[in-house]
mmCIF file of the N, C-alpha and C atoms, coordinates in Angstrom:
data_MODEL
# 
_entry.id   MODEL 
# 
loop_
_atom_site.group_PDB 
_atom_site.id 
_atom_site.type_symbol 
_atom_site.label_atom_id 
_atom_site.label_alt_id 
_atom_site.label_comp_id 
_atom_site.label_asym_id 
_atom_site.label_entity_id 
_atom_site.label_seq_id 
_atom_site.pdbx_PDB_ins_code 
_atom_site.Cartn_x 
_atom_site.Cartn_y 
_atom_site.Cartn_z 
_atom_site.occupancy 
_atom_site.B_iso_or_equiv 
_atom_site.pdbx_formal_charge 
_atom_site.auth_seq_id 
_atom_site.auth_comp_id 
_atom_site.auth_asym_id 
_atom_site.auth_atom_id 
_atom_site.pdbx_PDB_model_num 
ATOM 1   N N  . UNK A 1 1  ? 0.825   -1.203 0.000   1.00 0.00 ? 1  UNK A N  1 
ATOM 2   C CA . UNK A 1 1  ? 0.000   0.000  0.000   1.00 0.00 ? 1  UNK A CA 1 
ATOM 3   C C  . UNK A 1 1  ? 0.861   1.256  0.000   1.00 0.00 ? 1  UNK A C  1 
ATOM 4   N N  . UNK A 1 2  ? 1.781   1.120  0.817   1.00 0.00 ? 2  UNK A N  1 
ATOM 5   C CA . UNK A 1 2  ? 2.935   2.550  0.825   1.00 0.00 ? 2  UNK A CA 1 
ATOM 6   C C  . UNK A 1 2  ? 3.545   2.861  -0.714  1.00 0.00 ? 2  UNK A C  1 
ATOM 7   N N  . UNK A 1 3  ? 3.735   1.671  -2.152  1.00 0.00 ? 3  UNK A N  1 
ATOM 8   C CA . UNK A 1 3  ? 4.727   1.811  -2.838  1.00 0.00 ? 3  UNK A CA 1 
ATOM 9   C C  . UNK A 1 3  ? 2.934   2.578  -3.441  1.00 0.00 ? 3  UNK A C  1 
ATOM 10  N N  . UNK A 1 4  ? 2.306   1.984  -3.272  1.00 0.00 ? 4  UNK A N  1 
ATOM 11  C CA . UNK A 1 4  ? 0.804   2.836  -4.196  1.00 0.00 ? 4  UNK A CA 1 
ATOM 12  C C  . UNK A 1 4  ? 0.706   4.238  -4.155  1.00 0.00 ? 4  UNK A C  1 
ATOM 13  N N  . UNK A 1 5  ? 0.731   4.381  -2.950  1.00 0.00 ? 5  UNK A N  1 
ATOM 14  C CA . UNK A 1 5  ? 0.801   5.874  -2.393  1.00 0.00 ? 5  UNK A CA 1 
ATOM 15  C C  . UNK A 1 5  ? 1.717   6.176  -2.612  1.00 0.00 ? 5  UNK A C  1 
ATOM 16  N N  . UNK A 1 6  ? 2.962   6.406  -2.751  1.00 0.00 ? 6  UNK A N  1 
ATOM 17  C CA . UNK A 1 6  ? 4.029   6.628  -3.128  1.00 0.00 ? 6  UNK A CA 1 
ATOM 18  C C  . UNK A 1 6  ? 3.697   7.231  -4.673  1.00 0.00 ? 6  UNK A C  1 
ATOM 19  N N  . UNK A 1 7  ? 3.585   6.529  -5.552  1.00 0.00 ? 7  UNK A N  1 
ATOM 20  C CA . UNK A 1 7  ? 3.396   6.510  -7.021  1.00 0.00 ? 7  UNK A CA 1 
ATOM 21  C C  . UNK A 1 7  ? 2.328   7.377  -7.389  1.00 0.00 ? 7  UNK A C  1 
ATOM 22  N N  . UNK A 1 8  ? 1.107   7.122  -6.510  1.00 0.00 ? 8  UNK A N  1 
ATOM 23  C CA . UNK A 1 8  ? 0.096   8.508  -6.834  1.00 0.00 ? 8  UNK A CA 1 
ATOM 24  C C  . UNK A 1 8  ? 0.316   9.830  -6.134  1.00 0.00 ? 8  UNK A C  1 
ATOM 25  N N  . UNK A 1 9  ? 1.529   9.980  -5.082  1.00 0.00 ? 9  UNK A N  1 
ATOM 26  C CA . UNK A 1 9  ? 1.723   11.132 -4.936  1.00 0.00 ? 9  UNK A CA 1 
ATOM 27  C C  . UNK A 1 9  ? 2.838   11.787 -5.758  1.00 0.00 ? 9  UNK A C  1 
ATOM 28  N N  . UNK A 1 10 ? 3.607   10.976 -6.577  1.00 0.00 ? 10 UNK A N  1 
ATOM 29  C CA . UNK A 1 10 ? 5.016   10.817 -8.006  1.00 0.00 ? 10 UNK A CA 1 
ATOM 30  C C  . UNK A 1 10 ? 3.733   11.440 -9.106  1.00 0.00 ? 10 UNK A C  1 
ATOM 31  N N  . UNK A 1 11 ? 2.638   10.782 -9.528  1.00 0.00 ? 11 UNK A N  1 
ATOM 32  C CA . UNK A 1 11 ? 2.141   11.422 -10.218 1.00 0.00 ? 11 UNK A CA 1 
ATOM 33  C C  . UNK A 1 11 ? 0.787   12.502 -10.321 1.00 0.00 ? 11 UNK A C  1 
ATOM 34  N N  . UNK A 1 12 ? 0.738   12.336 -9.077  1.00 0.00 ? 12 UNK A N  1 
ATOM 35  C CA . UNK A 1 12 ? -0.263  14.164 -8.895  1.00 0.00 ? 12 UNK A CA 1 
ATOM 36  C C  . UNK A 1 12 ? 0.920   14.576 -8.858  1.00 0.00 ? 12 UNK A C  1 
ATOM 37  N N  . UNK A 1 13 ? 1.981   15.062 -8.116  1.00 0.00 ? 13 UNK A N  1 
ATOM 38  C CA . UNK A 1 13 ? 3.634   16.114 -8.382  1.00 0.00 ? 13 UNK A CA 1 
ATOM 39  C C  . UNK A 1 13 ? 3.663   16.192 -9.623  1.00 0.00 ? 13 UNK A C  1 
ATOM 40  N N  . UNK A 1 14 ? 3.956   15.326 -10.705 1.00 0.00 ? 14 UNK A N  1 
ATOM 41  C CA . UNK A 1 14 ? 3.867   15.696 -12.495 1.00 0.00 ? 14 UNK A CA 1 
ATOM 42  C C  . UNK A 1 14 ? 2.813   16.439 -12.402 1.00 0.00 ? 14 UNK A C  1 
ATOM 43  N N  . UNK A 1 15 ? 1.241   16.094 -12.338 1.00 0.00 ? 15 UNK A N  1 
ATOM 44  C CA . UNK A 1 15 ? 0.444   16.899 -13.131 1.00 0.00 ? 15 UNK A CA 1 
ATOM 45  C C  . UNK A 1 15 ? 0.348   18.249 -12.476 1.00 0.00 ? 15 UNK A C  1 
ATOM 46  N N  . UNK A 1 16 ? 0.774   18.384 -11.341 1.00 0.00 ? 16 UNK A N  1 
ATOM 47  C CA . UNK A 1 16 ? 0.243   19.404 -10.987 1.00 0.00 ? 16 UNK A CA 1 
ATOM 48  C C  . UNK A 1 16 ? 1.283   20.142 -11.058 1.00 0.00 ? 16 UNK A C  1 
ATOM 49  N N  . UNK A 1 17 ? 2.925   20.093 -11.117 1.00 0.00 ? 17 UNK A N  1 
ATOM 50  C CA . UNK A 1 17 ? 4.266   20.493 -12.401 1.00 0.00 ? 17 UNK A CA 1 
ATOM 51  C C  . UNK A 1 17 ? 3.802   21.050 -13.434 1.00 0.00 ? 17 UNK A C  1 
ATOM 52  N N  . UNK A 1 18 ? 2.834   19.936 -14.754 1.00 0.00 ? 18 UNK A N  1 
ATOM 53  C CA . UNK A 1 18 ? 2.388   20.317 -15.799 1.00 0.00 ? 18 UNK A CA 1 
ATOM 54  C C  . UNK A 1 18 ? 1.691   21.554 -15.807 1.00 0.00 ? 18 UNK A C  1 
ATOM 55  N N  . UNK A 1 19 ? 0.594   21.357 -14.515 1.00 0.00 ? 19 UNK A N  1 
ATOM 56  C CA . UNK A 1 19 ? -0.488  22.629 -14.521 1.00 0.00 ? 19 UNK A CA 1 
ATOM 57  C C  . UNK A 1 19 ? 0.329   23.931 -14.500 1.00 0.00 ? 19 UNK A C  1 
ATOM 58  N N  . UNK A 1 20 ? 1.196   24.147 -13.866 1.00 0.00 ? 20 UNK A N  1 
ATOM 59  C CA . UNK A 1 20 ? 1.601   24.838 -13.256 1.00 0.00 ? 20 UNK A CA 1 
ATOM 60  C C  . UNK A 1 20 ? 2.724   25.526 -14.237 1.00 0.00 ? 20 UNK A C  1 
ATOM 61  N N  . UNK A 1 21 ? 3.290   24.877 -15.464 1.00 0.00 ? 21 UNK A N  1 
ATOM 62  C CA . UNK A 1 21 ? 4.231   25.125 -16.717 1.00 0.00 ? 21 UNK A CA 1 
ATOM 63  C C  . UNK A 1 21 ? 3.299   25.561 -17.500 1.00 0.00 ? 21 UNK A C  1 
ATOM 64  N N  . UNK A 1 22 ? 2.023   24.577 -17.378 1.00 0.00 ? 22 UNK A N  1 
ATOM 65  C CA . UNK A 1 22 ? 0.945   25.533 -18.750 1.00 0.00 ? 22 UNK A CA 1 
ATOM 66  C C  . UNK A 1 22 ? 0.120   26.428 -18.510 1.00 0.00 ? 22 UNK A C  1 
ATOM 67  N N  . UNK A 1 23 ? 0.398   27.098 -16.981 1.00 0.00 ? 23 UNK A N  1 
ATOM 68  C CA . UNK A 1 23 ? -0.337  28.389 -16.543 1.00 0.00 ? 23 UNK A CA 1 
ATOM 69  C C  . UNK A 1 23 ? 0.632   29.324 -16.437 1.00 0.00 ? 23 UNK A C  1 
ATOM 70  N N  . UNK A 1 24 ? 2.657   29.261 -16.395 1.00 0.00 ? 24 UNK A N  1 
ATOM 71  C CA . UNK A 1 24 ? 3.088   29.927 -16.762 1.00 0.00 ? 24 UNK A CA 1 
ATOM 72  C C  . UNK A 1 24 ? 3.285   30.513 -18.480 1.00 0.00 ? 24 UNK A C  1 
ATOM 73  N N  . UNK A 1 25 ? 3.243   29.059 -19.215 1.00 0.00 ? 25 UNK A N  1 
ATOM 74  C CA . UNK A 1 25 ? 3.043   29.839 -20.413 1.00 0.00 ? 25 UNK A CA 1 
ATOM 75  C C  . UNK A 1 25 ? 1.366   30.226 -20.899 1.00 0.00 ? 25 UNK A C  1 
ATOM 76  N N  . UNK A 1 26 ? 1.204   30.218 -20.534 1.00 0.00 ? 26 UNK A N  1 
ATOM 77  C CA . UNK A 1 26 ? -0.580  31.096 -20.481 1.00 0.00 ? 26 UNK A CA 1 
ATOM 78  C C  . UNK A 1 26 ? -0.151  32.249 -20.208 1.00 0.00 ? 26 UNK A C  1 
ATOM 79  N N  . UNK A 1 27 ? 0.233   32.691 -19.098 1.00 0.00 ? 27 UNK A N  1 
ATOM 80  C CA . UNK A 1 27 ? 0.303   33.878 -18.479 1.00 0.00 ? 27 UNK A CA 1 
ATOM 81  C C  . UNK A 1 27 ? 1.455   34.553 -19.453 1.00 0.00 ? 27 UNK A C  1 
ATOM 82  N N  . UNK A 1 28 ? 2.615   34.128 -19.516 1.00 0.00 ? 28 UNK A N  1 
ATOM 83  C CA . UNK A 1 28 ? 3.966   34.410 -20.850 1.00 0.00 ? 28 UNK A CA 1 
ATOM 84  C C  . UNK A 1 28 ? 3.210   35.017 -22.000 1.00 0.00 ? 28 UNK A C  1 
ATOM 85  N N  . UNK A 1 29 ? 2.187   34.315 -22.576 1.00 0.00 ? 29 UNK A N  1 
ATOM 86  C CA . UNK A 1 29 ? 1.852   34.482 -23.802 1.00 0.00 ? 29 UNK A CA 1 
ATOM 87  C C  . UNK A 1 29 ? 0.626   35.786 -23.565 1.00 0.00 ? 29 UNK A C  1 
ATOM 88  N N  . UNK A 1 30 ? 0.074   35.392 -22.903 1.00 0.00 ? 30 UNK A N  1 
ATOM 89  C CA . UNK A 1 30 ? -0.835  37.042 -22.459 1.00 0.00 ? 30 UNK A CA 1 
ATOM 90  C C  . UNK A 1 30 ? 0.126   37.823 -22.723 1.00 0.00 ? 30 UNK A C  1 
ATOM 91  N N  . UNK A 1 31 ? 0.830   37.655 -21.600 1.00 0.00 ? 31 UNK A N  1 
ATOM 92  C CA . UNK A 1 31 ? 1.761   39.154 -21.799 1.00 0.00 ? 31 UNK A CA 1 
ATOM 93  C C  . UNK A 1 31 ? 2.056   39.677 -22.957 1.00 0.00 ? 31 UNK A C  1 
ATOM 94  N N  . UNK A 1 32 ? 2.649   39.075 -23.345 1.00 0.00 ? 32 UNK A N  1 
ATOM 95  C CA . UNK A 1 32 ? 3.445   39.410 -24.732 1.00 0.00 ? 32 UNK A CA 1 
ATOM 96  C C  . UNK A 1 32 ? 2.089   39.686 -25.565 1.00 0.00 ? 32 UNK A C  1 
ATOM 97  N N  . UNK A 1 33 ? 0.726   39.188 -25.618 1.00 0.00 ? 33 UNK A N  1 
ATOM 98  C CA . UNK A 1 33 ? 0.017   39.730 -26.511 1.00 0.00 ? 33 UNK A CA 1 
ATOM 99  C C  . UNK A 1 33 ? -0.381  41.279 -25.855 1.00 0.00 ? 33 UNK A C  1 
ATOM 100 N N  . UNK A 1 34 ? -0.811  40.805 -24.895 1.00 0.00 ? 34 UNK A N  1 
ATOM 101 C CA . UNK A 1 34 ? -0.627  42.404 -23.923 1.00 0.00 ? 34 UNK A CA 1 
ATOM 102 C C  . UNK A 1 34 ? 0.106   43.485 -24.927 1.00 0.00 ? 34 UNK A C  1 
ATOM 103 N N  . UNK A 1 35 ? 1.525   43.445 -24.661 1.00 0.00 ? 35 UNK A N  1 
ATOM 104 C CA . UNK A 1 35 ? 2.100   44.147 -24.808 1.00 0.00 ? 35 UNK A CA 1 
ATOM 105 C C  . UNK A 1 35 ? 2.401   44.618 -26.207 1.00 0.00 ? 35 UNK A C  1 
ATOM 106 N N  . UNK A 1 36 ? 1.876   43.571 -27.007 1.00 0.00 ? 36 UNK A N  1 
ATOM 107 C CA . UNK A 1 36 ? 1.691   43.412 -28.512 1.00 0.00 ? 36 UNK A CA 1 
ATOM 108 C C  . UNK A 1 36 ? 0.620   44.849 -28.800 1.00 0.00 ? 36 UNK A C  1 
ATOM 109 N N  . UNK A 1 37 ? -0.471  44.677 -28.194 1.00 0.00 ? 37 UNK A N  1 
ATOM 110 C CA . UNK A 1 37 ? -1.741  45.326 -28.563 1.00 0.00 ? 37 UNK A CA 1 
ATOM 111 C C  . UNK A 1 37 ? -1.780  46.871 -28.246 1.00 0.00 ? 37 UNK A C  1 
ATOM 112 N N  . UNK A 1 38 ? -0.902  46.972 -26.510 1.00 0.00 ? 38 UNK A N  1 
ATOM 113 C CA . UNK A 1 38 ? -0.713  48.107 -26.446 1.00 0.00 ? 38 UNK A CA 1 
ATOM 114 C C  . UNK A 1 38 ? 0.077   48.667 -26.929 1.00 0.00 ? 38 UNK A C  1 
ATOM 115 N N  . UNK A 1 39 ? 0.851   48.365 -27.672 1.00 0.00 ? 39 UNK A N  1 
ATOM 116 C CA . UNK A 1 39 ? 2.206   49.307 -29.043 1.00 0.00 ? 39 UNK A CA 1 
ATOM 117 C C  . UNK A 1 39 ? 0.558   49.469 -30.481 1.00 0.00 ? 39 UNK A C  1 
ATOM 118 N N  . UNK A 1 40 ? 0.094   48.783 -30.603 1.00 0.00 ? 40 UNK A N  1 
ATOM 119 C CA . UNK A 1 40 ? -1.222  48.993 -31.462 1.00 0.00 ? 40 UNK A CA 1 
ATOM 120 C C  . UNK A 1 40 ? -1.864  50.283 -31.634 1.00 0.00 ? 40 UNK A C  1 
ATOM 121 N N  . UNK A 1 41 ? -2.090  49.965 -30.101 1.00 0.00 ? 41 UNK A N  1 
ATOM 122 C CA . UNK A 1 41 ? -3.048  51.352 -29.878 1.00 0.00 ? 41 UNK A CA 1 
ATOM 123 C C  . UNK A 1 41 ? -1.900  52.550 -29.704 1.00 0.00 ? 41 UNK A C  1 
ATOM 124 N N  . UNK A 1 42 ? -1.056  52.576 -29.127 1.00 0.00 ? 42 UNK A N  1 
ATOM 125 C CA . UNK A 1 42 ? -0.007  53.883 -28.999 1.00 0.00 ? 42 UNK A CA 1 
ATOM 126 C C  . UNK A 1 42 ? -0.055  54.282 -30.669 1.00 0.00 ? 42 UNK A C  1 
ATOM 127 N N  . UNK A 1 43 ? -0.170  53.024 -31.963 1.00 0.00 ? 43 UNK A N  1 
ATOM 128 C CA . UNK A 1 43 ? 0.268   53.187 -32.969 1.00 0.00 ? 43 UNK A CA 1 
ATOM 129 C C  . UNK A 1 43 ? -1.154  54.293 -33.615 1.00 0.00 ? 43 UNK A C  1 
ATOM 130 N N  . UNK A 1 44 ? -2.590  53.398 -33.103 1.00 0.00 ? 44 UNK A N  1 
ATOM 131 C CA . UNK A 1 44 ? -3.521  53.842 -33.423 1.00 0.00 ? 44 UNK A CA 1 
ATOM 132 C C  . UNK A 1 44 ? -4.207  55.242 -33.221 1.00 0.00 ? 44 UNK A C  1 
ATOM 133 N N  . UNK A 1 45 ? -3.258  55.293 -31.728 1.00 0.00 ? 45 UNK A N  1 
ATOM 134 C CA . UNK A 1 45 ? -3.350  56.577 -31.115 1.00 0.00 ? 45 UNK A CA 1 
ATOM 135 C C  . UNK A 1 45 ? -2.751  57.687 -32.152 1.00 0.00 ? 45 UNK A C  1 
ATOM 136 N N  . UNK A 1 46 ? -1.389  57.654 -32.087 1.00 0.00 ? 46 UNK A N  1 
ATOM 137 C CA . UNK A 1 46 ? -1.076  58.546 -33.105 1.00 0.00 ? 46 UNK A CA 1 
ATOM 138 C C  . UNK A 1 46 ? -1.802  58.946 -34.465 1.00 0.00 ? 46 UNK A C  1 
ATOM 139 N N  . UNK A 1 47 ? -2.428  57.794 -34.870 1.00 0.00 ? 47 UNK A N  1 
ATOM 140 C CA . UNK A 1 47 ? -2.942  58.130 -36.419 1.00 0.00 ? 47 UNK A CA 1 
ATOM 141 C C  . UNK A 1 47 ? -4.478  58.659 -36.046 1.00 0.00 ? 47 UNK A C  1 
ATOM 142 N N  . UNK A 1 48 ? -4.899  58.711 -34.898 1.00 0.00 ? 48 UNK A N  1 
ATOM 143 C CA . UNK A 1 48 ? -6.304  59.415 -35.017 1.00 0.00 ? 48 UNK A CA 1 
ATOM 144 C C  . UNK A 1 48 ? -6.074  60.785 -34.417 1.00 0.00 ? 48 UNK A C  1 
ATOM 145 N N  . UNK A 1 49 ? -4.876  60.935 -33.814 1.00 0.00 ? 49 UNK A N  1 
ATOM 146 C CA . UNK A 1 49 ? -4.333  62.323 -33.508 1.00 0.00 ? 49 UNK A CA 1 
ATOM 147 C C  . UNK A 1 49 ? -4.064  63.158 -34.745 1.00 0.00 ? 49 UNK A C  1 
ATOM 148 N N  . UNK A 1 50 ? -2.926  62.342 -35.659 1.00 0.00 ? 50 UNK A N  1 
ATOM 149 C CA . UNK A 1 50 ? -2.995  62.949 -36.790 1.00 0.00 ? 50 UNK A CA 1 
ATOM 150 C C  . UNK A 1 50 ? -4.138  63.524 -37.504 1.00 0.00 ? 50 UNK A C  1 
ATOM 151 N N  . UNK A 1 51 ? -5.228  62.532 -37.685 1.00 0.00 ? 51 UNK A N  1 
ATOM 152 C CA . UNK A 1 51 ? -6.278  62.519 -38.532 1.00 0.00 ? 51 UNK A CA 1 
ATOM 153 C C  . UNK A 1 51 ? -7.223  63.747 -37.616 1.00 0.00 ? 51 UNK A C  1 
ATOM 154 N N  . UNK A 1 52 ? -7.555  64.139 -36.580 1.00 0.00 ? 52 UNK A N  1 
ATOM 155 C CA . UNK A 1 52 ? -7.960  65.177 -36.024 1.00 0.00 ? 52 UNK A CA 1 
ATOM 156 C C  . UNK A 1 52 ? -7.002  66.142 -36.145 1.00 0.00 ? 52 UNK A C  1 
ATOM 157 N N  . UNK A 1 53 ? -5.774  66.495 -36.603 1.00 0.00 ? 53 UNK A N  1 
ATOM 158 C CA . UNK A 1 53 ? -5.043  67.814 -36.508 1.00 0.00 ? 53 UNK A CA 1 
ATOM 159 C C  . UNK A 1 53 ? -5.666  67.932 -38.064 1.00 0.00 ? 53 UNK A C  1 
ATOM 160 N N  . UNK A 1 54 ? -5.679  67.546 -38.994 1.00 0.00 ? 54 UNK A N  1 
ATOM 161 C CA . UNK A 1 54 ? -6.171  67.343 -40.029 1.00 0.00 ? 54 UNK A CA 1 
ATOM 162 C C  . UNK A 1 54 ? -7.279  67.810 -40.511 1.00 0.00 ? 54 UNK A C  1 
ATOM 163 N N  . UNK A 1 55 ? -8.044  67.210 -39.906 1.00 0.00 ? 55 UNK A N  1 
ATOM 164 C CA . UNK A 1 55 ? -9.076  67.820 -39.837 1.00 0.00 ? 55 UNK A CA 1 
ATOM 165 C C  . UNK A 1 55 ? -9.365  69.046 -39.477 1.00 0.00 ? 55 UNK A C  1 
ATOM 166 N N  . UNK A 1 56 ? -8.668  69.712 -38.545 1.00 0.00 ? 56 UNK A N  1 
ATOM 167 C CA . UNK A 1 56 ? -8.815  70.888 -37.640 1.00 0.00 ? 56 UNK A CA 1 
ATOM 168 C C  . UNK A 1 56 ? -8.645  72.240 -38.575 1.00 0.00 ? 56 UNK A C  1 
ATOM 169 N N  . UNK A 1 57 ? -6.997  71.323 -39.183 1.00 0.00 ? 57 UNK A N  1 
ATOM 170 C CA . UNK A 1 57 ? -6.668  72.222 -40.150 1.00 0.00 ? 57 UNK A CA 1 
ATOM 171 C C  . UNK A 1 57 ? -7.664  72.883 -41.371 1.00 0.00 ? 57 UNK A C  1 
ATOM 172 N N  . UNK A 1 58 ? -8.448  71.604 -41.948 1.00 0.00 ? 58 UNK A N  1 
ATOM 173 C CA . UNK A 1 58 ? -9.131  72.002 -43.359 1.00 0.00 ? 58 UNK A CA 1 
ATOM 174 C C  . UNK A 1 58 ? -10.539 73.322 -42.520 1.00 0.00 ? 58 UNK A C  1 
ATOM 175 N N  . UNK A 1 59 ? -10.584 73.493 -41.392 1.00 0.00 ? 59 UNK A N  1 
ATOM 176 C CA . UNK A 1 59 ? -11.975 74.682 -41.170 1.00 0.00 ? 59 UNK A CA 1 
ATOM 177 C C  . UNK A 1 59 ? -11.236 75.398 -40.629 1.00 0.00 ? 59 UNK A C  1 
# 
């Protein structure tokens, strides 16, 4: 009974290892889209700034 227990506590430690690698790259990959999206909008930002000076200008 001890080598049983033994072995199911060997493999809940893996899965819960696994969980724990595929919630850091979860979280890794957010980020980086994160940080992806907000250079987007800084980008988007600028071009509707432009497009209102633009505008401002033609009245």
């Amino acid at each position: 009974m001890g080598e049983r227990q033994a072995a199911a506590d060997r493999r809940r430690g893996l899965e819960i290892d696994n969980l724990r690698q595929a919630y850091r790259a979860e979280r890794d990959a957010l980020a980086g889209r994160v940080a992806f999206l907000e250079e987007e909008l800084k980008t988007a930002r600028s071009g509707v700034d432009a497009y209102r000076q633009a505008l401002r200008a033609k009245t």
